[in-house]
C-alpha positions as CSV (number, residue, x, y, z in Angstrom):
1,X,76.0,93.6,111.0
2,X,79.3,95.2,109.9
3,X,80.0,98.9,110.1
4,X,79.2,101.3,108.3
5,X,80.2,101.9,105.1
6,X,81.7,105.1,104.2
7,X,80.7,108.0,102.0
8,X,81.5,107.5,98.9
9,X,84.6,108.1,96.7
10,X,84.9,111.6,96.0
11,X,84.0,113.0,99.6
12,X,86.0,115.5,100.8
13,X,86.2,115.1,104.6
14,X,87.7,118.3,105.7
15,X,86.0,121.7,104.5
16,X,87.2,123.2,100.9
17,X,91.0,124.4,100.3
18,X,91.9,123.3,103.6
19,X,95.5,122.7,102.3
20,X,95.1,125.8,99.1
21,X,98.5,127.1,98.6
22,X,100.1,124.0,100.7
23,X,103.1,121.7,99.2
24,X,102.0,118.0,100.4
25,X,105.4,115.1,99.2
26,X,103.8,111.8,98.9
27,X,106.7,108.8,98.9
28,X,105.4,106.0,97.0
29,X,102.6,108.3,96.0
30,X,102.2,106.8,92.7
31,X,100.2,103.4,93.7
32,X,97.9,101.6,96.2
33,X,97.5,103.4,99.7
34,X,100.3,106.3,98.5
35,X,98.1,107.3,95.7
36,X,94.9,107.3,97.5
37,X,96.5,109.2,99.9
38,X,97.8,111.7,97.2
39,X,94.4,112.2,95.8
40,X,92.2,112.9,99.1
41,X,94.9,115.9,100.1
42,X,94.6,116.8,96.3
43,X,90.8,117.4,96.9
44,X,91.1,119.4,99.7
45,X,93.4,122.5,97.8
46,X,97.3,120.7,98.2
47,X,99.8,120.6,95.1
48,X,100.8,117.1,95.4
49,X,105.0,115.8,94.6
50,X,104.9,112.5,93.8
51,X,108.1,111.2,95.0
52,X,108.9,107.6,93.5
53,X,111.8,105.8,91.6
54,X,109.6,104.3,88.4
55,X,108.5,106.9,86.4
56,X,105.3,104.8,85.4
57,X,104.3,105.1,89.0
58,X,105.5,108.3,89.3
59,X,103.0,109.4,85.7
60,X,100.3,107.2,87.8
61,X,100.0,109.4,90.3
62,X,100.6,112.9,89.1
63,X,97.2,111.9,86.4
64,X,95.1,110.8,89.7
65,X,96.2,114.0,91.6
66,X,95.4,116.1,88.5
67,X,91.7,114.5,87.8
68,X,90.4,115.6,90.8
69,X,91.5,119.0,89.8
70,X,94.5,119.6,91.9
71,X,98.4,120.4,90.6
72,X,100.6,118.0,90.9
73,X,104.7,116.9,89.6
74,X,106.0,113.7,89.4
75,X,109.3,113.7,90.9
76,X,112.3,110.7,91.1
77,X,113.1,109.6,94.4
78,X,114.9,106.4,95.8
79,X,114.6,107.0,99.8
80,X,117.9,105.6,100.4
81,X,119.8,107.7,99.0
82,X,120.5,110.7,101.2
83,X,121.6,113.1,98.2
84,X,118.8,111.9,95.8
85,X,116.4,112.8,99.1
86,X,118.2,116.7,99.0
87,X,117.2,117.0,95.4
88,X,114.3,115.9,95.4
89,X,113.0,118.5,98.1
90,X,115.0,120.7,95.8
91,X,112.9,120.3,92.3
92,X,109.9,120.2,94.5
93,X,111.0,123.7,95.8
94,X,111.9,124.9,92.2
95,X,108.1,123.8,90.9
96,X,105.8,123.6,93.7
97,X,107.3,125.9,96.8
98,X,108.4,124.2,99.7
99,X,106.8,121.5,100.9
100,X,104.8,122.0,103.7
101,X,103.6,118.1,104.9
102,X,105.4,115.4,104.4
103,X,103.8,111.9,103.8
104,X,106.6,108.3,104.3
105,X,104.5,106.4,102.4
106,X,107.5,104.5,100.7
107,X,107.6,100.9,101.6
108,X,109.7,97.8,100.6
109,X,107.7,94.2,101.5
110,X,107.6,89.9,101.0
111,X,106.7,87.2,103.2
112,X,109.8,85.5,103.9
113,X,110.7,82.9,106.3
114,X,113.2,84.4,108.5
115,X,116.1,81.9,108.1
116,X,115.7,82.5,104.4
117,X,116.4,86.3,104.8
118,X,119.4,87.2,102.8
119,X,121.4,89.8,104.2
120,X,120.9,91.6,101.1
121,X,117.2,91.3,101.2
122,X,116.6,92.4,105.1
123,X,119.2,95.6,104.3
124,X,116.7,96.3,101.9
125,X,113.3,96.2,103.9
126,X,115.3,98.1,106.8
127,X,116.9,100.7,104.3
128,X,113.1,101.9,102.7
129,X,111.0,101.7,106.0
130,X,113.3,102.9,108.1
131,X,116.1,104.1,107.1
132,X,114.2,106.2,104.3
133,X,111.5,107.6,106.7
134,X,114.4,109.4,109.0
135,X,116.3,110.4,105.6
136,X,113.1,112.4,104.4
137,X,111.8,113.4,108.1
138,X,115.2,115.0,108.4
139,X,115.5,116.9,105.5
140,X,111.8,118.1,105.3
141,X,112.7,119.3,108.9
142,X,116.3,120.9,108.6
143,X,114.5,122.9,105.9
144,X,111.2,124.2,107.4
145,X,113.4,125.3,110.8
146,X,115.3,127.3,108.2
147,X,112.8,128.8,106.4
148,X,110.6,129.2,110.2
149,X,108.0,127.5,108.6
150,X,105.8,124.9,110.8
151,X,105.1,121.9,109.3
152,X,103.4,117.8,109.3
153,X,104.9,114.4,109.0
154,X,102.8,111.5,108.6
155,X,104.8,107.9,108.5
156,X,102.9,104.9,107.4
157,X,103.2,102.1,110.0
158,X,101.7,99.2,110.5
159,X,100.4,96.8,113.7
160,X,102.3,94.1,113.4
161,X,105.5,96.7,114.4
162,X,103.9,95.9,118.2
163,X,103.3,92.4,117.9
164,X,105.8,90.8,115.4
165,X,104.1,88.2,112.6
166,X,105.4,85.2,111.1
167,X,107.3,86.1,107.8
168,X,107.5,89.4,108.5
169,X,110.6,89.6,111.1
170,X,112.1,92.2,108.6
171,X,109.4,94.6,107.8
172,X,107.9,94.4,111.5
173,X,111.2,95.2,113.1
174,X,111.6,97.6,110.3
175,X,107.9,99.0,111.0
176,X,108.3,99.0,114.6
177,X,111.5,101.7,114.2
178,X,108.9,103.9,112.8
179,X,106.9,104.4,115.1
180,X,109.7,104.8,118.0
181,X,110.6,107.6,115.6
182,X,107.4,109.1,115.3
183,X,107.9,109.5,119.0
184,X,111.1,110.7,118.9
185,X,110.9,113.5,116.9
186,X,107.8,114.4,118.3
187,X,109.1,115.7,120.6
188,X,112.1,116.7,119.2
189,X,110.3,119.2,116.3
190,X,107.4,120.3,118.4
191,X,109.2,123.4,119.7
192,X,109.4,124.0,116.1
193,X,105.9,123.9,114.8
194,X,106.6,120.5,113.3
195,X,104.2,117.5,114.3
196,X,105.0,113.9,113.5
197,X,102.0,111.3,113.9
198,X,102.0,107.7,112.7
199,X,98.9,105.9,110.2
200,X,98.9,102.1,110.8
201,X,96.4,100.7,108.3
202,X,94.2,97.1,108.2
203,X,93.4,95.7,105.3
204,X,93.0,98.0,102.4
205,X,92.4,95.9,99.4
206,X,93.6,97.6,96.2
207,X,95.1,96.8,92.6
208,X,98.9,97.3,93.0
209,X,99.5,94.5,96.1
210,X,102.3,92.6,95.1
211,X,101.3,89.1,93.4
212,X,102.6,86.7,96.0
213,X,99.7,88.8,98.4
214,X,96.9,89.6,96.1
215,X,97.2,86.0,95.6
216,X,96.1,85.4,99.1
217,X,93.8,88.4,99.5
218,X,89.4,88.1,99.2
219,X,87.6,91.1,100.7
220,X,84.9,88.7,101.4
221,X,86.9,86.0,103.6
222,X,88.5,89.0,104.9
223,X,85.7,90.8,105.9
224,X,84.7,87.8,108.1
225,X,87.8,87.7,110.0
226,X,88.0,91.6,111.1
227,X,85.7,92.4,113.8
228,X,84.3,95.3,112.0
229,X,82.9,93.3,109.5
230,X,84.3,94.6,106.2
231,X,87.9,95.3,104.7
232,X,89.1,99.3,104.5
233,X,88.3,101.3,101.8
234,X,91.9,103.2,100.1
235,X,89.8,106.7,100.3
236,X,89.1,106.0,104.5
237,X,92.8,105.7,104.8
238,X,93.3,109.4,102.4
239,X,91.0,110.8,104.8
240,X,93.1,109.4,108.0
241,X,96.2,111.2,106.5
242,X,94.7,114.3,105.8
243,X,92.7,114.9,109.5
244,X,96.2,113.9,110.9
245,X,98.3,116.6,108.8
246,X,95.4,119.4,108.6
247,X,94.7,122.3,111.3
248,X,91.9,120.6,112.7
249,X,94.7,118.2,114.5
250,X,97.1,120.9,115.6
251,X,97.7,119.8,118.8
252,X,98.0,116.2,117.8
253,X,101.5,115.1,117.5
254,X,103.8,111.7,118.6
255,X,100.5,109.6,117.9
256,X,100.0,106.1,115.8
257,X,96.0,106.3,114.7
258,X,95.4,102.2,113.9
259,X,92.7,101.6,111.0
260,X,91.7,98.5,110.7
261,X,88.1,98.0,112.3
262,X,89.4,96.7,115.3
263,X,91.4,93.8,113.6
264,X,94.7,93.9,115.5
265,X,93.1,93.7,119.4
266,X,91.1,90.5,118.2
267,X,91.2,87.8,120.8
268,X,89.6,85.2,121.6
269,X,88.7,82.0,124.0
270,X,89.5,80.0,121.0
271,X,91.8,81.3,118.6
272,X,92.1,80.0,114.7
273,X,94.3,76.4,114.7
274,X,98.4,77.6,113.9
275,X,99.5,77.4,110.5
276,X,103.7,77.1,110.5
277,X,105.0,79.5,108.8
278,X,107.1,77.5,106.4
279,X,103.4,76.1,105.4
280,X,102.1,79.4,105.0
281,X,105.1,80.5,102.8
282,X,106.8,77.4,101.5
């Protein structure tokens, strides 16, 4: 038997306006896990910035925020770029207020052999997951100590950053900076009313995976190798980031909360025959 489901989509886990009046910056907010996340804050009272570099994803996100009833702004963003990170907390202040949580959702990915890695192409992984999430953390925070605001970070992590995976030495080593940051300024910004915690999802199956995964991804085959029995659903993950940044986790801070139904501690006597990785990704 598998666990639960959950409640539906459309359940608000955390009581009514619990963010009202609150600025919430989703990176990447404008697809997959970002948006999800986007929308469950929006339920709960937030004004949501959409922070992205396509404006089609950036349009995406501000209509999901805005049909659950919630204001949102769609705003340009490459996470890079350390002045186009300053403006954008700028407009956001100009439209919205300052932002008061702010969600590193952003995220560059492929399966790649590693001695097929470019240069080029692990600069890139490194430079959105890494590089971008300190870029944002740092600004968000150099502006609430200002201001004497408190204030929430969430990164997006992911297991693998303590285990390593083949065709993923880029993103894991990229992933696994995260989370030693997470920890970092932890400690760091507590003295400041700032908390920092980590979200390291499973499987979340949703519409905007890149092809080269999707192609590989069934909820059903899935299902049957996660312990828990079933694949995530994107709302269980919105509800993750929204316990994580709300009141109700105040003293929480410096912590990586893993969803995945148990997936990432499976072991076993017998363990599934090893598939090369230049099999697995030709």
């Amino acid at each position: 038997m598998p666990l639960p489901a959950p409640p539906p989509v459309g359940t608000a886990m955390l009581p009514p306006g619990t963010f009202a009046g609150q600025v919430v910056v989703v990176t990447g907010g404008g697809t997959g896990l970002g948006k999800a996340i986007a929308v469950e804050f929006a339920r709960v009272g937030a004004a949501v910035a959409i922070a992205s570099r396509k404006s089609e994803h950036r349009e995406r996100g501000v209509h999901a925020v805005e049909a659950v009833g919630a204001r949102a702004i769609g705003v340009e963003l490459d996470v890079r770029d350390e002045s186009a990170v300053s403006a954008m907390f700028d407009a956001v202040e100009q439209r919205l207020g300052p932002a008061d949580v702010l969600i590193n959702n952003a995220a560059g990915n492929f399966p790649s052999q590693a001695i097929n890695l470019s240069a080029n192409a692990w600069r890139s992984v490194v430079d959105i997951v890494l590089n971008g999430t300190f870029l944002c953390s740092a600004e968000f925070a150099r502006r609430a100590i200002a201001r004497g605001a408190p204030g929430a970070v969430l990164n997006i992590g992911a297991t693998y950053a303590w285990t390593g995976g083949p065709g993923t030495a880029h993103s894991a080593a990229a992933k696994a900076g995260v989370t030693n940051l997470t920890q970092s300024l932890a400690v760091e910004w507590a003295s400041r009313g700032i908390r920092v915690n980590c979200l390291a999802p499973g499987l979340f199956p949703h519409d905007d995976l890149p092809p080269v995964l999707r192609a590989r991804r069934d909820p059903e085959t899935d299902a049957k190798r996660i312990p828990g029995g079933r694949v995530g659903q994107p709302h269980e993950l919105g509800w993750a980031a929204t316990y994580l940044c709300s009141p109700y986790a105040a003293y929480l801070t410096g912590h990586t909360l893993v969803l995945d139904g148990a997936n990432w501690l499976r072991r076993g006597l017998t363990m599934p025959e090893f598939v090369p990785i230049e099999e697995q990704f030709p």
